[in-house]
Each structure stands twice: as C-alpha cells, then as structure tokens.
C-alpha positions as CSV (number, residue, x, y, z in Angstrom):
1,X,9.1,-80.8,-1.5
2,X,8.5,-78.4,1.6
3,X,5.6,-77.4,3.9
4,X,4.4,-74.3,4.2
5,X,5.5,-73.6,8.0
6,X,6.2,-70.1,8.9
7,X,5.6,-69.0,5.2
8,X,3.3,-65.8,4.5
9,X,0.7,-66.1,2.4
10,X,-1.4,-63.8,0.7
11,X,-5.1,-64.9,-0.1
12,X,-7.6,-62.3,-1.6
13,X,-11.3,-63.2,-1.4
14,X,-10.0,-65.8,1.4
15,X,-13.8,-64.9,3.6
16,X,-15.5,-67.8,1.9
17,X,-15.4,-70.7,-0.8
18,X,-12.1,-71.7,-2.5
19,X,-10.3,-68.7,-0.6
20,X,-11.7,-70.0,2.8
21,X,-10.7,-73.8,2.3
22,X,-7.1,-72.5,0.8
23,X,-6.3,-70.6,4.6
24,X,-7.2,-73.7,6.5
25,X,-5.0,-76.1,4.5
26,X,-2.4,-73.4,4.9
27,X,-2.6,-73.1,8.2
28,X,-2.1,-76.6,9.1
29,X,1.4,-76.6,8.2
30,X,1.5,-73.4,10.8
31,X,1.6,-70.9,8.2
32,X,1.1,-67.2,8.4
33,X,-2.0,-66.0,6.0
34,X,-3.7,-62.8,5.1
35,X,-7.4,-63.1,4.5
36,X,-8.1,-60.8,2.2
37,X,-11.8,-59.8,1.2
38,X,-13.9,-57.0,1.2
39,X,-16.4,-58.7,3.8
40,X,-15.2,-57.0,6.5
41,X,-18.8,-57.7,8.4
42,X,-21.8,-60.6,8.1
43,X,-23.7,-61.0,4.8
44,X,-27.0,-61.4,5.0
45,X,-26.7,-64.4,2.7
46,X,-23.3,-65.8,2.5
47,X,-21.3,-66.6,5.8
48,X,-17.5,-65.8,6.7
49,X,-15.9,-62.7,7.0
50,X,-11.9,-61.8,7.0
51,X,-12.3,-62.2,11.4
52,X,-14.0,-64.7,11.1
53,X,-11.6,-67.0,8.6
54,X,-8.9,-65.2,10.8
55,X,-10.0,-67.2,14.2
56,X,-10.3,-70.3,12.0
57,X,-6.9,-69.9,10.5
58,X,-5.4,-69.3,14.4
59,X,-7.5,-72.4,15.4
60,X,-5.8,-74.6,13.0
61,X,-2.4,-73.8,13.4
62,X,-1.7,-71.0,12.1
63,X,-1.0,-67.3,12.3
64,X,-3.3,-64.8,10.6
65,X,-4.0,-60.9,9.1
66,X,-7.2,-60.0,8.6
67,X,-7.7,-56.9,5.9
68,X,-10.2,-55.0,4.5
69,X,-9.1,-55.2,0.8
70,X,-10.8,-54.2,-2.5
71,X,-8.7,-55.3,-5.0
72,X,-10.0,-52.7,-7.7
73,X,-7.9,-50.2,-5.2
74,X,-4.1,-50.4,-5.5
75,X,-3.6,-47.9,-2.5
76,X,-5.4,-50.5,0.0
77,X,-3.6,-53.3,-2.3
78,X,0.1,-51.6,-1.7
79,X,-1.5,-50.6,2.2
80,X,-2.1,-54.7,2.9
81,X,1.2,-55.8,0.9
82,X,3.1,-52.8,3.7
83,X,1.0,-54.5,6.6
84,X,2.1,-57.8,5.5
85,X,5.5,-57.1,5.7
86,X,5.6,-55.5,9.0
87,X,3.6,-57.7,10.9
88,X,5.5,-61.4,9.4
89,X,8.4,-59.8,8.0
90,X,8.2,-61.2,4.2
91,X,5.7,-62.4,1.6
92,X,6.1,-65.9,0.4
93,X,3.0,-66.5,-1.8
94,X,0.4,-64.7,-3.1
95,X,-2.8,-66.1,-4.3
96,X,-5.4,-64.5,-6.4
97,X,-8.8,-66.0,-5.5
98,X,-11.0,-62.8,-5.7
99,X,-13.2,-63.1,-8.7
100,X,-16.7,-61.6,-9.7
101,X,-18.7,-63.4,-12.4
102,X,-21.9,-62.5,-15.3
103,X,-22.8,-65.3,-17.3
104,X,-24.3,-62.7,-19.7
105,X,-23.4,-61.8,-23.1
106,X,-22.0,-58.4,-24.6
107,X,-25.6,-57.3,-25.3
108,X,-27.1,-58.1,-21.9
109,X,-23.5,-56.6,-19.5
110,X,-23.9,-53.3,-18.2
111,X,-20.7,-51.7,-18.7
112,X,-21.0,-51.1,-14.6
113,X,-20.9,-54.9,-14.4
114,X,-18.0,-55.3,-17.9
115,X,-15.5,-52.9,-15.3
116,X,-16.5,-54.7,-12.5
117,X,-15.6,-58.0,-13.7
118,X,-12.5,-57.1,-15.5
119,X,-11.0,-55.0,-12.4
120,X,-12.2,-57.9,-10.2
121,X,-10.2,-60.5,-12.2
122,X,-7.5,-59.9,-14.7
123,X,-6.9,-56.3,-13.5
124,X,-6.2,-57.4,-9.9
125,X,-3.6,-60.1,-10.8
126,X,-1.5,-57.3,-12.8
127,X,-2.2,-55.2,-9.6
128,X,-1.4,-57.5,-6.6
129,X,1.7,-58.9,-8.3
130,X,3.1,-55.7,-9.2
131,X,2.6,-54.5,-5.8
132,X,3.7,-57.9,-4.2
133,X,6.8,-58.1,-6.7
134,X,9.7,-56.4,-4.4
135,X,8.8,-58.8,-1.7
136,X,8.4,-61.5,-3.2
137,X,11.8,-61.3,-4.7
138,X,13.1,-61.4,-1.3
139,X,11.4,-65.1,-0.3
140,X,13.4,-68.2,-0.5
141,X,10.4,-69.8,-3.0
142,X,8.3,-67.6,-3.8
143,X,4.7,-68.3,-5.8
144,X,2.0,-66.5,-7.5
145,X,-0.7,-68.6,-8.3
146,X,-4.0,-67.4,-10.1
147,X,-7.3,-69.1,-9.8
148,X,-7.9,-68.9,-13.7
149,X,-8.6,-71.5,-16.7
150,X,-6.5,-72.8,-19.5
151,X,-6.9,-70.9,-22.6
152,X,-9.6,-72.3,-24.8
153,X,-10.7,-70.7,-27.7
154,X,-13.5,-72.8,-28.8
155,X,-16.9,-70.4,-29.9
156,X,-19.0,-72.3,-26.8
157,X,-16.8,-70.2,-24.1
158,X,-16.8,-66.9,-26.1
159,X,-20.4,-67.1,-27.5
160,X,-22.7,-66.5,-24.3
161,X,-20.1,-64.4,-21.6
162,X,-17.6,-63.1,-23.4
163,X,-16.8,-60.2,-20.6
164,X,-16.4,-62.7,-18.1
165,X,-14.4,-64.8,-20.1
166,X,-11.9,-62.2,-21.8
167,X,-11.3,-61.6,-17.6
168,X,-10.5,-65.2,-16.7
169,X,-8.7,-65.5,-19.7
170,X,-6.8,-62.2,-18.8
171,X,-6.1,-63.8,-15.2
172,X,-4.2,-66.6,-17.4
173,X,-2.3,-64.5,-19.9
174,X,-0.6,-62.3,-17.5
175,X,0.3,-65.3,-15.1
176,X,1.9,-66.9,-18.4
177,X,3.7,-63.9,-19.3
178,X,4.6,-63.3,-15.8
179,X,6.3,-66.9,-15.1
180,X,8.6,-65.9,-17.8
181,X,9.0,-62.2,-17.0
182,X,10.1,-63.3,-13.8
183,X,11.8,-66.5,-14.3
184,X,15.1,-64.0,-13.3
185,X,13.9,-63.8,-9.9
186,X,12.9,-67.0,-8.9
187,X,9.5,-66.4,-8.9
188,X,7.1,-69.6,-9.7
189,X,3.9,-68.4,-11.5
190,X,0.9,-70.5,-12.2
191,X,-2.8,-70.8,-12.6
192,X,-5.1,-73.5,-10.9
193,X,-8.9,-74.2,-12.6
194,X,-11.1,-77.2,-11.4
195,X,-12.2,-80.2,-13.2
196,X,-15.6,-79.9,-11.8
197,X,-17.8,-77.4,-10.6
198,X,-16.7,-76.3,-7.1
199,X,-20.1,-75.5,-4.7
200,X,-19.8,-72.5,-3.8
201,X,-21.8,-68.8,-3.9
202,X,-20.7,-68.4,-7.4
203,X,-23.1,-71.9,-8.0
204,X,-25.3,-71.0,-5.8
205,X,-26.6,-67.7,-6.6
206,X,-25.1,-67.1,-10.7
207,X,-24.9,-70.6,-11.8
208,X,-28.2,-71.9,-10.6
209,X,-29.0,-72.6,-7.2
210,X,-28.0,-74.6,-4.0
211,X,-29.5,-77.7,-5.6
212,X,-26.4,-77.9,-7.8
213,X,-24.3,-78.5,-4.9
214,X,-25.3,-82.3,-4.7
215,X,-22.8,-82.3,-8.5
216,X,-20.4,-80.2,-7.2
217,X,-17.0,-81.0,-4.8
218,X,-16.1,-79.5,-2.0
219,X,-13.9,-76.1,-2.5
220,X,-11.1,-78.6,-0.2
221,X,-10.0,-80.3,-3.3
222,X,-8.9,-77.1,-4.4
223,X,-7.3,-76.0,-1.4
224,X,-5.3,-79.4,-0.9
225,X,-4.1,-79.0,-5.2
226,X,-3.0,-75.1,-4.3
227,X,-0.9,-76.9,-1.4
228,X,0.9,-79.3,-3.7
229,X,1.5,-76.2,-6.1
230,X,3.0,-74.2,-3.0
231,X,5.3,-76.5,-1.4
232,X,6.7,-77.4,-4.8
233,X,10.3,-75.7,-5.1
234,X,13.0,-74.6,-7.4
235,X,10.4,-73.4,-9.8
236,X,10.1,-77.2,-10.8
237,X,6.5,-76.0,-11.7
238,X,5.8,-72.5,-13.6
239,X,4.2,-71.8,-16.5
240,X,1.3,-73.5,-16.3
241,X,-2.3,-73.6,-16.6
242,X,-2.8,-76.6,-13.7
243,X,-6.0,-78.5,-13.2
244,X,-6.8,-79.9,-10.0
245,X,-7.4,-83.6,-10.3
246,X,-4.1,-83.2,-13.0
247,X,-2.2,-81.9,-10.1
248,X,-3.2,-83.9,-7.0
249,X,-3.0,-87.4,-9.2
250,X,1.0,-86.1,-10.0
251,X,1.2,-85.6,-6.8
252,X,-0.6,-89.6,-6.0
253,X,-3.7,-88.5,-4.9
254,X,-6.1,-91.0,-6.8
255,X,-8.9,-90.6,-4.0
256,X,-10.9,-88.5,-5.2
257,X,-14.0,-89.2,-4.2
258,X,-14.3,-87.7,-0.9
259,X,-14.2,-84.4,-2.0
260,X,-17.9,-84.6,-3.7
261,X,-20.5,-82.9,-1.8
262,X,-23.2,-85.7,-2.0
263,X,-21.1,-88.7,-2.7
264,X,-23.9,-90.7,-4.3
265,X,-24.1,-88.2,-7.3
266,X,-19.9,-88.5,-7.4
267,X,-20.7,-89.8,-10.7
268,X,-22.8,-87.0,-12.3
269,X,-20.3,-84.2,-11.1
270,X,-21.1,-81.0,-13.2
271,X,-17.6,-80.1,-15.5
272,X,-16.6,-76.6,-14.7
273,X,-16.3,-74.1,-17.3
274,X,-13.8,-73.4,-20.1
275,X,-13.2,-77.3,-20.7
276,X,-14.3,-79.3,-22.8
C-alpha cells in the first residue's frame, strides 16, 4: 500500500458532505485535490463552497484547485481536467461524488428533474472519465472511483424512484464496464456505497429531515474507506461494487463506532438504500 502524497485528485461535488470529508482525508497525506462543485458562493441553507473546502484542504496539508464545475457541461468538464493538468502536472484519481436525488416515482418526476438526475449521475461518470482518460493513463496508479451502489434488482429499489435509481445504477454499470475496458491501461475502477445512511443534505432536506442525523454516521467513514481504495495499487482492487464497513474491516478497521453521529443511537443506524 501507498499514501496519497503529491498525488492529484479530482473530487466533483467536493463543497460539502461525502465530497467535503474525502478532500480532508486526502489532504493529510499532502495531496493535491480539485474541489469540484457548482457552489462557487454561500448557500443560504447548506455551508461550504469550492474556496472554502480549498482553505480547509491547504490547512490540512495539502495543496488545492478550486473550480467552478457543472458536471452536466463537458466543455467546463474538459476546461477543469486542462486546469488540472497545468497547475499539478498529472491526474492521479478522479472521484465522482456529484449526485442529485428524487425519491419520486415515474408518475410524480418531471422530466426537468428525470434529465437532471440522470446528467447529474450516470451521465457525468461517462463524461468525467472520458475526459480524464488521456491523463490518467499517464499516472503511476491511477483510480476512478464512483460513489454508486451494488446492483440490486429486487422490486423494493425499482418500485417507488425508479429515475433515480436507473442513474445510480448507471453510475455502477459504466464503472464495471470501464474497469474492464481499461484494465489495458492500468486504470483501477470501482464504486463505493455506505452500509448506513450517511448525514448529510441529501438526509436532511430529501430523505427527511435533520432529525435523522442522530441514525446516521459521519460522511468521514466514507472518506477514510475511499482512502484505503486509493492507496491500494497494482490494480489489486477493480471491479468492484465496495461497501464501506466491507472495505475498512479488509483493511482492519473494526472500530466503527466513532463514526455515528450520536453515538447512543449507534445501534439503530438507518441502512442506506439499494441494500437489503
């Protein structure tokens, strides 16, 4: 195993949440990352923006882009993969973290909000890695890594949001295809999905509400699992649809019980969707 010193990272929707917790964790080992997000200024709701995560990144150790990206966009996607490249001189990992979600069903989706979700998701990761692909080529171990679920078929995950999950599911069929398609090149390709519901705006504001946190973790755990994935070499892990208590127990991190928000309700953590 490595660290991720002086390696460039690529993080899109990296201004809060899972995206967020994924730079600092990074950027301990002193890596280079590009937060990526289209909150460019302060919500009036949600805190972070790209600067903002930026100065943390720097703080912690590392070195850091900030850019304006809509990932629906592949001139500002081929525009940041350019920047990238001139500013740290190679691209070592990308992660696709951007995501927008409607638990509704076909009946209740606007088709505004059906494009929304698929360009968001599953046609980003198509977009991003096809723009990333030349560079990463070039890296000594280079990753992909999708925040999408295992594929599970069961009527429960189809019935209720079938948009949003044909474009998680999307997320995981392209990274499956692509960690064969480019098995040539070096390039490790896998998907990361928690155990347990993660709090963050996504809980907080589609889910339910900010009383969920108290059975939800910390977005850290995922951060610290997308680590393990990262520093792992040789392509000793592609292929595969990774779940983050699976991967950080591999890895012998049995401790998990830090990473709940309110550790008295540790045991009544809410599973996260698409697992049964």
């Amino acid at each position: 195993m490595g660290n991720l010193t002086n390696k460039t990272i690529i993080i899109t929707g990296a201004s809060r949440g899972i995206g967020r917790a994924m730079a600092l964790r990074f950027a301990r080992d002193g890596a280079n990352i590009v937060t990526a997000a289209k909150s460019a200024r302060p919500h009036p709701k949600l805190k972070g923006t790209i600067y903002t995560v930026a100065e943390e990144v720097a703080a912690a150790g590392g070195k850091a882009l900030a850019f304006k990206l809509d990932v629906r966009r592949e001139d500002q996607v081929a525009n940041m993969m350019q920047a990238t490249v001139d500013k740290f001189g190679g691209i070592d990992a990308l992660v696709n973290n951007a995501g927008a979600i409607s638990l509704t069903p076909v009946e209740k989706t606007p088709i505004k909000r059906y494009d929304l979700m698929q360009s968001v998701n599953s046609r980003a990761v198509f977009t991003c890695a096809h723009s990333a692909l030349p560079f990463l080529k070039a890296s000594a171990n280079p990753h992909i890594l999708s925040l999408s679920p295992p594929l599970n078929l069961s009527i429960r995950w189809l019935k209720d949001h079938a948009p949003y999950t044909l474009s998680k599911y999307g997320m995981t069929m392209l990274s499956l295809g692509m960690a064969a398609e480019f098995e040539p090149y070096g390039i490790a390709v896998n998907c990361l999905w928690p155990r347990t519901a993660i709090a963050t705006a996504a809980i907080e504001f589609v889910v339910g509400n900010r009383d969920l946190f108290k059975n939800c973790r910390k977005p850290e755990i995922m951060a610290d699992a997308a680590y393990e994935i990262l520093i792992t070499e040789n392509r000793q892990l592609s292929g595969q649809t990774l779940i983050d208590e699976q991967i950080l127990s591999e890895r012998g991190h049995t401790d998990l019980d830090s990473y709940a928000v309110d550790p008295v309700n540790a045991a009544q953590l809410l599973p996260d969707f698409f697992l049964d």
